[in-house]
py3Dmol code that shows the C-alpha trace and the ligand (Angstrom):
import py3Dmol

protein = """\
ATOM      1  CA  UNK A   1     -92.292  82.822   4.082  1.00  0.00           C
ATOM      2  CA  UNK A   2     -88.936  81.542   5.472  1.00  0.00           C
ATOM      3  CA  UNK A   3     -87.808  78.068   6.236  1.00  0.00           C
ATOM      4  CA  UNK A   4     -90.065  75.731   4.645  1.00  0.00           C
ATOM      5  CA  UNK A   5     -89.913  72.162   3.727  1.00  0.00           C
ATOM      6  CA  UNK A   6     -91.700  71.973   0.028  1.00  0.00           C
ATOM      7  CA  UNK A   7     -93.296  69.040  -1.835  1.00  0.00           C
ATOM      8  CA  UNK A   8     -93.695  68.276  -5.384  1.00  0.00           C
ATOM      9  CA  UNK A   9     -97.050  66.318  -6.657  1.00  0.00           C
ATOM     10  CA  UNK A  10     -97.508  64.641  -9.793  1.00  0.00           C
ATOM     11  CA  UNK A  11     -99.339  61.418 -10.933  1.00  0.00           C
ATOM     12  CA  UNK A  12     -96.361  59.292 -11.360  1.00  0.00           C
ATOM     13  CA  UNK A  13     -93.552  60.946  -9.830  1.00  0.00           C
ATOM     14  CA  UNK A  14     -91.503  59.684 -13.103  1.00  0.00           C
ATOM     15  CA  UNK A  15     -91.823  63.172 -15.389  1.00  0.00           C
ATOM     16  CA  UNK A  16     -93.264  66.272 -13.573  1.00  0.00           C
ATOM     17  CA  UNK A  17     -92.587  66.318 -10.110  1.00  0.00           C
ATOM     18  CA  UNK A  18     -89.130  64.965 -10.484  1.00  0.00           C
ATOM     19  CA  UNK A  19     -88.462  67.758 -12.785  1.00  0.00           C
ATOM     20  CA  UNK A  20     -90.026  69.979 -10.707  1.00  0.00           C
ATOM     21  CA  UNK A  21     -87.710  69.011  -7.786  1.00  0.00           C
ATOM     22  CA  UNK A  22     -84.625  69.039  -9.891  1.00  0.00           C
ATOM     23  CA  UNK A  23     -85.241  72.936 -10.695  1.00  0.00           C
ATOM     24  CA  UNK A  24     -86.128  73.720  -7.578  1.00  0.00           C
ATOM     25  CA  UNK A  25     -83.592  72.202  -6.219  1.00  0.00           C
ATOM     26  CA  UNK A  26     -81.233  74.135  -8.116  1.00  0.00           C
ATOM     27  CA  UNK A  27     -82.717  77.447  -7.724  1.00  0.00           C
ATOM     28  CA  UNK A  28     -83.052  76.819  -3.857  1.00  0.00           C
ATOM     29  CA  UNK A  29     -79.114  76.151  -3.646  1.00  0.00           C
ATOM     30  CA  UNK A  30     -78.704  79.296  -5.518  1.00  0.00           C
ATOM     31  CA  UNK A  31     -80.724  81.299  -3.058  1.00  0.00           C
ATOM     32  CA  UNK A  32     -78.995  79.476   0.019  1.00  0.00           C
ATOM     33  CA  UNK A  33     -82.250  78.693   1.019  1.00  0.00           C
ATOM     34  CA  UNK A  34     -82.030  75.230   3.552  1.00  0.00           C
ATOM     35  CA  UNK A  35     -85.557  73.934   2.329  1.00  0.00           C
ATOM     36  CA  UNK A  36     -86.847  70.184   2.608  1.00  0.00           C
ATOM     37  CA  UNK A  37     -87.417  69.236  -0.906  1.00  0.00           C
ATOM     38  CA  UNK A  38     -89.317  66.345  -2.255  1.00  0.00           C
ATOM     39  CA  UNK A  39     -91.445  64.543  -4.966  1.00  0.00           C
ATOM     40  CA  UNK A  40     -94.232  62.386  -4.986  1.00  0.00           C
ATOM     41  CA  UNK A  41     -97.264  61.213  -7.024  1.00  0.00           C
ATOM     42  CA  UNK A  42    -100.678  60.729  -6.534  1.00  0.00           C
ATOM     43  CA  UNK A  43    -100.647  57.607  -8.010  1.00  0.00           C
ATOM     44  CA  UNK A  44     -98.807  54.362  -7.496  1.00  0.00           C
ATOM     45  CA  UNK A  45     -97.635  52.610 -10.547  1.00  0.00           C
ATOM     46  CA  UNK A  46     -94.257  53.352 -10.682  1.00  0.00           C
ATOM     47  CA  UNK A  47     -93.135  53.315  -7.376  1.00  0.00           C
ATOM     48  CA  UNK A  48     -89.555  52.503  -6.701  1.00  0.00           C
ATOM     49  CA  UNK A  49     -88.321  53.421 -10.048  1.00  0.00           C
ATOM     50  CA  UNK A  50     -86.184  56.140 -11.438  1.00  0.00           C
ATOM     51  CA  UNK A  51     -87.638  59.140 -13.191  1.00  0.00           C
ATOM     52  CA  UNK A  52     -88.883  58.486 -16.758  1.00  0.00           C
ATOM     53  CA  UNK A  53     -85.477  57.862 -19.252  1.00  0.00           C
ATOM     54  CA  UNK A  54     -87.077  61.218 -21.364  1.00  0.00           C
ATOM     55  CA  UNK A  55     -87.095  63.489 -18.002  1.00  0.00           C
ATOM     56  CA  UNK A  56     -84.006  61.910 -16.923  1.00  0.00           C
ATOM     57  CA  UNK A  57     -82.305  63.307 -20.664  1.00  0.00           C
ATOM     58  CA  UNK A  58     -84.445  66.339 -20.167  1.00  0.00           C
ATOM     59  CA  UNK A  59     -82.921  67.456 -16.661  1.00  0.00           C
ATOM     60  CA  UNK A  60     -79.431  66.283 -18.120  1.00  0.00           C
ATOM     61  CA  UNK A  61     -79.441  68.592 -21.058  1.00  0.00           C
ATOM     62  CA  UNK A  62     -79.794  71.248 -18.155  1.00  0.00           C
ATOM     63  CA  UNK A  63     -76.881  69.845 -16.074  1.00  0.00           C
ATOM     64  CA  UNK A  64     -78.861  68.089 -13.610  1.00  0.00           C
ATOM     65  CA  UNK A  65     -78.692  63.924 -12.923  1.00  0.00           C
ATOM     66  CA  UNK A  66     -81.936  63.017 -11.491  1.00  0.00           C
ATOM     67  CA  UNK A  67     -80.995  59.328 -12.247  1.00  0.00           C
ATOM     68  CA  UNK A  68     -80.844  58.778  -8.344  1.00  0.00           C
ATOM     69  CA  UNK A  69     -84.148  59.812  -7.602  1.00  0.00           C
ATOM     70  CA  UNK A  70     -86.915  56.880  -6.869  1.00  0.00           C
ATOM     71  CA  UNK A  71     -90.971  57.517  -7.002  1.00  0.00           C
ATOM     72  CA  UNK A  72     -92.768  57.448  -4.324  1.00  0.00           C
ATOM     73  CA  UNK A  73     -97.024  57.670  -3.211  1.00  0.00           C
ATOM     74  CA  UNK A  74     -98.505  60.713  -1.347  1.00  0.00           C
ATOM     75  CA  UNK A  75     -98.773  59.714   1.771  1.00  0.00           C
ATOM     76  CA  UNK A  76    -100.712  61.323   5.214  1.00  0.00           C
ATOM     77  CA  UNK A  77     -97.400  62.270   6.937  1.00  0.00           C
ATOM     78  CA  UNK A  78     -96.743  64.957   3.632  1.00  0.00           C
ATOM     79  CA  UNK A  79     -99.221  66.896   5.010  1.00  0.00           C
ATOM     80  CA  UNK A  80     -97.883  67.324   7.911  1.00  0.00           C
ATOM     81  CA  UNK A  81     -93.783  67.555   7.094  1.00  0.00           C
ATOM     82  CA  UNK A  82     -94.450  69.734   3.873  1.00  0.00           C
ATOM     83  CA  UNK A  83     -95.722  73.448   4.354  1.00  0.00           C
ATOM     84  CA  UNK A  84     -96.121  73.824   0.688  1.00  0.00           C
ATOM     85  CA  UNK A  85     -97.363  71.337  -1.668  1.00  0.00           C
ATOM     86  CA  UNK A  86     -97.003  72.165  -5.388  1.00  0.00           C
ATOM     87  CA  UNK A  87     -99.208  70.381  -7.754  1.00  0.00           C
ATOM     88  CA  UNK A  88     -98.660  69.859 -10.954  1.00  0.00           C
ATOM     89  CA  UNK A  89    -102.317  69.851 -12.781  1.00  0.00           C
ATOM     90  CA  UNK A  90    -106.191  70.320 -11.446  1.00  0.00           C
ATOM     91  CA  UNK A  91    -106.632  66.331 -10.900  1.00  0.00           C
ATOM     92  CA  UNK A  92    -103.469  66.149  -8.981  1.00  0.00           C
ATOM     93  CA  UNK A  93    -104.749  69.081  -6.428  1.00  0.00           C
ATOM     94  CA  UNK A  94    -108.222  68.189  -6.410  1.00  0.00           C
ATOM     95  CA  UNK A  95    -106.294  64.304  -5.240  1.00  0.00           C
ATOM     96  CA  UNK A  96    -104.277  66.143  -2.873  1.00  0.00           C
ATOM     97  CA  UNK A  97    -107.539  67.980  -1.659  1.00  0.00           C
ATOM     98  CA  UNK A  98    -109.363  64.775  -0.834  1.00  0.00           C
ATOM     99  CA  UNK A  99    -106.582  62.850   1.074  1.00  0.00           C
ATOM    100  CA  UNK A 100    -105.354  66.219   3.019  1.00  0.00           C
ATOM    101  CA  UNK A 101    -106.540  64.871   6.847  1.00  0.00           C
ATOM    102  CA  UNK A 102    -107.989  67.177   9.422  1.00  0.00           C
ATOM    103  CA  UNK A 103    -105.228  69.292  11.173  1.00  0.00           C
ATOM    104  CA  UNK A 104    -102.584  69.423   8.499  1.00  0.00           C
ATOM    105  CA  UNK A 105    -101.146  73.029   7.840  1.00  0.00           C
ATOM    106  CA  UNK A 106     -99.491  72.164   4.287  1.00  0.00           C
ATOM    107  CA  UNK A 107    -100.949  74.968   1.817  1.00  0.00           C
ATOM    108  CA  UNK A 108    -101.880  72.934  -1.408  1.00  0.00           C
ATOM    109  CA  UNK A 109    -102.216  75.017  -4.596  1.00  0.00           C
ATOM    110  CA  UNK A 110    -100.836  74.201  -8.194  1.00  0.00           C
ATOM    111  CA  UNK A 111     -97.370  74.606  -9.231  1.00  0.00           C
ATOM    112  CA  UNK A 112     -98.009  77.218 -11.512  1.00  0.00           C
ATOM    113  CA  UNK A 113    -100.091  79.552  -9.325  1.00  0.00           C
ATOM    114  CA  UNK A 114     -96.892  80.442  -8.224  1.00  0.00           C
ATOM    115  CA  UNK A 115     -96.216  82.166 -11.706  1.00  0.00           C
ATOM    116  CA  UNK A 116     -97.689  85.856 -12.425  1.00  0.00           C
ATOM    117  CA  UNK A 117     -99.489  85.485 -15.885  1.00  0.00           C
ATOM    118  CA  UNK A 118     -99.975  81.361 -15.368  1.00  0.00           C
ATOM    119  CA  UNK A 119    -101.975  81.435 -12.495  1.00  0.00           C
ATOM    120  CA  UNK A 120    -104.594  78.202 -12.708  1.00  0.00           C
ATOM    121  CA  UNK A 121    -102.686  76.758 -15.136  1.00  0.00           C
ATOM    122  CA  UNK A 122    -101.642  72.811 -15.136  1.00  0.00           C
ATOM    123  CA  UNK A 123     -97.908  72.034 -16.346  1.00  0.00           C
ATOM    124  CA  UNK A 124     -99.089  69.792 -19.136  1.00  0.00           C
ATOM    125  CA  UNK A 125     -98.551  65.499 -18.923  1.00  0.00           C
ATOM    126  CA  UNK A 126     -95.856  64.973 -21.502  1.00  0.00           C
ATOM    127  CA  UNK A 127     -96.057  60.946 -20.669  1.00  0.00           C
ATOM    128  CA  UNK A 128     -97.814  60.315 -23.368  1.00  0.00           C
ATOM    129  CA  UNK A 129     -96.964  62.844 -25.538  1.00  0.00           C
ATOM    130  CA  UNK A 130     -94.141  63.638 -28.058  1.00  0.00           C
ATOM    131  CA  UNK A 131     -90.427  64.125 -26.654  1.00  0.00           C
ATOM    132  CA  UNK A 132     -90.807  68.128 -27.450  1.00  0.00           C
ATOM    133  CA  UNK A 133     -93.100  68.134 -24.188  1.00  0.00           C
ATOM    134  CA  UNK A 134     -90.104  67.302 -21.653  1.00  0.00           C
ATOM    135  CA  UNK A 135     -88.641  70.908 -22.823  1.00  0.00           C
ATOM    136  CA  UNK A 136     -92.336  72.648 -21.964  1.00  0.00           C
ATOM    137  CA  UNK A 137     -92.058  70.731 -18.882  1.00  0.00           C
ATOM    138  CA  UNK A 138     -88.894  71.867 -18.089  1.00  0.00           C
ATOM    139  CA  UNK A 139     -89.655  75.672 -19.174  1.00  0.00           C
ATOM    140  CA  UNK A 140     -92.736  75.415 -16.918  1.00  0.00           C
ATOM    141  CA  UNK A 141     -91.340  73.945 -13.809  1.00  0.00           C
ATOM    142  CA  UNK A 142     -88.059  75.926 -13.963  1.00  0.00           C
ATOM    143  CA  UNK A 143     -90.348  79.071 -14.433  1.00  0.00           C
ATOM    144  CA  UNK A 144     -91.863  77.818 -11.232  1.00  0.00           C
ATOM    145  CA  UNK A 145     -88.822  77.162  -9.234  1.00  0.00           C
ATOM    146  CA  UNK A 146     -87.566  80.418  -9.636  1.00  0.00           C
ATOM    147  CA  UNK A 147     -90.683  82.143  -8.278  1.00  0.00           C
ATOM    148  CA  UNK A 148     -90.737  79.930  -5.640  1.00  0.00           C
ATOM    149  CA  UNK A 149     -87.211  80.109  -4.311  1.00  0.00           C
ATOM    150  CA  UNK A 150     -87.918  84.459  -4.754  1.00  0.00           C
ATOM    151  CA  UNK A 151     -90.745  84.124  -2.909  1.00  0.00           C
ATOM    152  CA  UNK A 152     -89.146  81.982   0.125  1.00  0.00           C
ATOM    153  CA  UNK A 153     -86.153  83.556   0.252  1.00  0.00           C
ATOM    154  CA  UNK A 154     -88.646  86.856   0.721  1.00  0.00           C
ATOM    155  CA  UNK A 155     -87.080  88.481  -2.071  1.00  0.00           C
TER     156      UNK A 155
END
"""
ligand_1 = """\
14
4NP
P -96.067 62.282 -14.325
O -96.377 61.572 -15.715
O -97.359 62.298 -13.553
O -95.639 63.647 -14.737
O -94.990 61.475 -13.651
C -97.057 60.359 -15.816
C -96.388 59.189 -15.527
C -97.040 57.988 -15.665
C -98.350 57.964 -16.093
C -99.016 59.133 -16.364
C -98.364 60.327 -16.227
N -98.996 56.720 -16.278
O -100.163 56.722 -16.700
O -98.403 55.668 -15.980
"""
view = py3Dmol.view(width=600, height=400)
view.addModel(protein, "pdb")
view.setStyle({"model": 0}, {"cartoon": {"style": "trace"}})
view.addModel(ligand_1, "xyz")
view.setStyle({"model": 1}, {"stick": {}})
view.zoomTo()
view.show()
C-alpha cells in the first residue's frame, strides 16, 4: 500500500471514529505519510456536532484537540474517495457492507483486523458506558493507528 486516502466508521462519529482519526492522524504525521483522513458514522443523530465532551478529554489527556472536528453520515461518495474504510464494530461493517454501491474499490474491514492478535475484534461502544471505556478506546484505536500507518508507509 502507498498513498491512500483512509476513512474512519463509527455509529455516531462523536466517540470512536473521532478517536480513531485523532491517532491516526498522529501516527500518519509521524510516518510522513500524505494520507486523506476522515471520520464518519453510520448513523445520523449527531450530525454537526463536536466529538462527545468524554472523547474530547480522552484525546486531550494524549495531547490531541479534537474539539474542531464535526460528525458527519456515511455517504455513497466514501466509497469511492476512501481506499480503506476502518470500522469500528461488526454492525458498523455489516452497515458499511449494505450501502457499499456497485463499482466502489474502498476495502471495508474492521478497525481492529488491522491488529495481529485482535483480528475480528470490535473496539467496544463506551457511549453508554463508564468514563474508564474512553481509555480502552483510546488503547484500541491508537493500537490500530500504528499498524495502520506501518502498514501504509510499507514498513
Ligand atoms: P460512537 O458512539 O459510535 O463511538 O460515536 C456512539 C455515539 C452515540 C450513540 C451510540 C454510540 N447513540 O446512540 O446516540
Amino acid at each position: 500500500m502507498n498513498q491512500a486516502a483512509v476513512l474512519f466508521v463509527c455509529l455516531g462519529n462523536i466517540c470512536r471514529s473521532p478517536l480513531a482519526e485523532a491517532a491516526f492522524r498522529r501516527e500518519a504525521k509521524a510516518a510522513g505519510l500524505e494520507i486523506l483522513i476522515d471520520s464518519a458514522g453510520t448513523g445520523d443523530w449527531h450530525v454537526g456536532r463536536p466529538p462527545d465532551p468524554r472523547a474530547r478529554a480522552e484525546a486531550l489527556r494524549h495531547g490531541i484537540d479534537i474539539s474542531a472536528y464535526r460528525a458527519r453520515q456515511v455517504d455513497l461518495e466514501d466509497f469511492h474517495r476512501f481506499d480503506h474504510i476502518l470500522a469500528a464494530d461488526h454492525q458498523n461493517l455489516a452497515d458499511l457492507r449494505a450501502m457499499a454501491p456497485p463499482g466502489s474499490g474502498a476495502v471495508l474491514s474492521l478497525l481492529l483486523d488491522h491488529v495481529e492478535g485482535f483480528e475480528g475484534q470490535a473496539v467496544a461502544d463506551p457511549y453508554f458506558g463508564e468514563v474508564g471505556g474512553f481509555a480502552q478506546t483510546w488503547r484500541q484505536v491508537s493500537m490500530a493507528a500504528r499498524t495502520l500507518a506501518e502498514k501504509l508507509s510499507g514498513s
